[in-house]
C-alpha positions, -999 to +999 in steps of 0.1 A: -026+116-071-048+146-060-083+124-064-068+096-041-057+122-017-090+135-020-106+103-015-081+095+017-094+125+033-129+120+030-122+082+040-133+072+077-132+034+080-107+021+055-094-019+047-058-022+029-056-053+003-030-064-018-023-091-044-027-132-036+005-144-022+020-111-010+059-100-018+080-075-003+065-048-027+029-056-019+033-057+021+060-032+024+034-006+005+006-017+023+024-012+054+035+021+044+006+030+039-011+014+070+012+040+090-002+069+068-034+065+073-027+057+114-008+093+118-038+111+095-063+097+121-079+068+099-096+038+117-078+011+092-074-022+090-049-047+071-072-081+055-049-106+046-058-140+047-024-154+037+007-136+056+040-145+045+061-156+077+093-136+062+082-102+069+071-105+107+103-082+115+075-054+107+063-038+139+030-034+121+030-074+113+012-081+140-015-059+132-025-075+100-061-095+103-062-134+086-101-124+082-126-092+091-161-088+094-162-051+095-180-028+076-157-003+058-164+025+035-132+027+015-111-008+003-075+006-006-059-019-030-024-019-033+000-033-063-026-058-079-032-055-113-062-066-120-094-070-096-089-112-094-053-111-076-070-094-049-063-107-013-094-112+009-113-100-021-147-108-003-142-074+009-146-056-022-186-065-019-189-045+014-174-010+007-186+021-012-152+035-027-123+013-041-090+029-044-062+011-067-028+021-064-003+004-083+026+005-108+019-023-131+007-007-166-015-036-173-034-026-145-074-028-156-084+001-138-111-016-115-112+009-092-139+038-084-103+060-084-069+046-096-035+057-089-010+040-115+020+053-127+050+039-140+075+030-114+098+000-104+079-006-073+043+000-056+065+013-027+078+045-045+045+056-057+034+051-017+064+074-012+056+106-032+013+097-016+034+102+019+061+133+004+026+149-010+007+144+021+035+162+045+040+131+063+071+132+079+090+098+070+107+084+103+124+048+105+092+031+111+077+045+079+108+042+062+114+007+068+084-006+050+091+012+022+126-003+019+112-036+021+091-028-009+129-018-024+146-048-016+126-071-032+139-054-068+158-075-090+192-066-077+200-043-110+166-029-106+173-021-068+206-006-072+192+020-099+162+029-076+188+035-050+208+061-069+173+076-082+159+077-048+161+109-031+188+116-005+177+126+024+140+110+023+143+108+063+131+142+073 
């Protein structure tokens, strides 16, 4: 976690992708993470040229771009496994650093960094990125993250919520 934190800090001009045809997990973490990098000061973008119509309820929705031209130094990827799921990969050609964070163990590790750890959802390792950052986590940051939760299986989402942390709104 420390080498992507590293990496975030260093990071100026940073694009946020996620895997082809985009679940709860993918855009609630990329979300998440969208608000992160917003209240650390980061000029970032969201590239997705599919958006799935079910998650407009995000504020942050809105902000996602179909398509970029942009030069950016850092790519973040976010729950894809492997390097040909990635959304908007064209993108991957134009950056210096590639970031991969993501919970699937059959990730390749295609990035210059990787972040992969064993958890239920992308979302929660998103969660302890924020926790570790000292980001506080408000309803706007929260919600995302929930989103990433509820897309579980339902036995799968009703053990994360007696394993998530209590009081993870402070």
């Amino acid at each position: 976690m420390n080498n992507i934190i590293s990496e975030i800090k260093v990071s100026n001009n940073i694009v946020l992708l996620c895997h082809n045809n985009p679940d709860g997990d993918a855009v609630g973490s990329t979300i998440a993470m969208y608000i992160l990098l917003k209240r650390l000061g980061k000029e970032v973008d969201i590239v997705l040229d599919t958006l799935p119509k079910r998650f407009y309820f995000l504020k942050e929705y809105q902000d996602i771009k179909t398509e970029s031209t942009k030069k950016y130094d850092t790519a973040v990827i976010l729950d894809t496994g492997s390097i040909d799921r990635v959304n908007s990969a064209y993108l991957l050609d134009t950056v210096s650093k590639k970031l991969v964070i993501d919970h699937h163990m059959t990730n390749t590790m295609y990035g210059d960094v990787n972040l992969v750890e064993n958890y239920p959802a992308c979302c929660e390792i998103i969660y302890n990125l924020i926790k570790e950052m000292n980001v506080s986590i408000d309803e706007d940051l929260a919600l995302p993250l929930a989103v990433g939760l509820a897309v579980l299986p339902t036995r799968m989402f009703f053990l994360v919520l007696l394993l998530w942390p209590p009081n993870y709104l402070h």
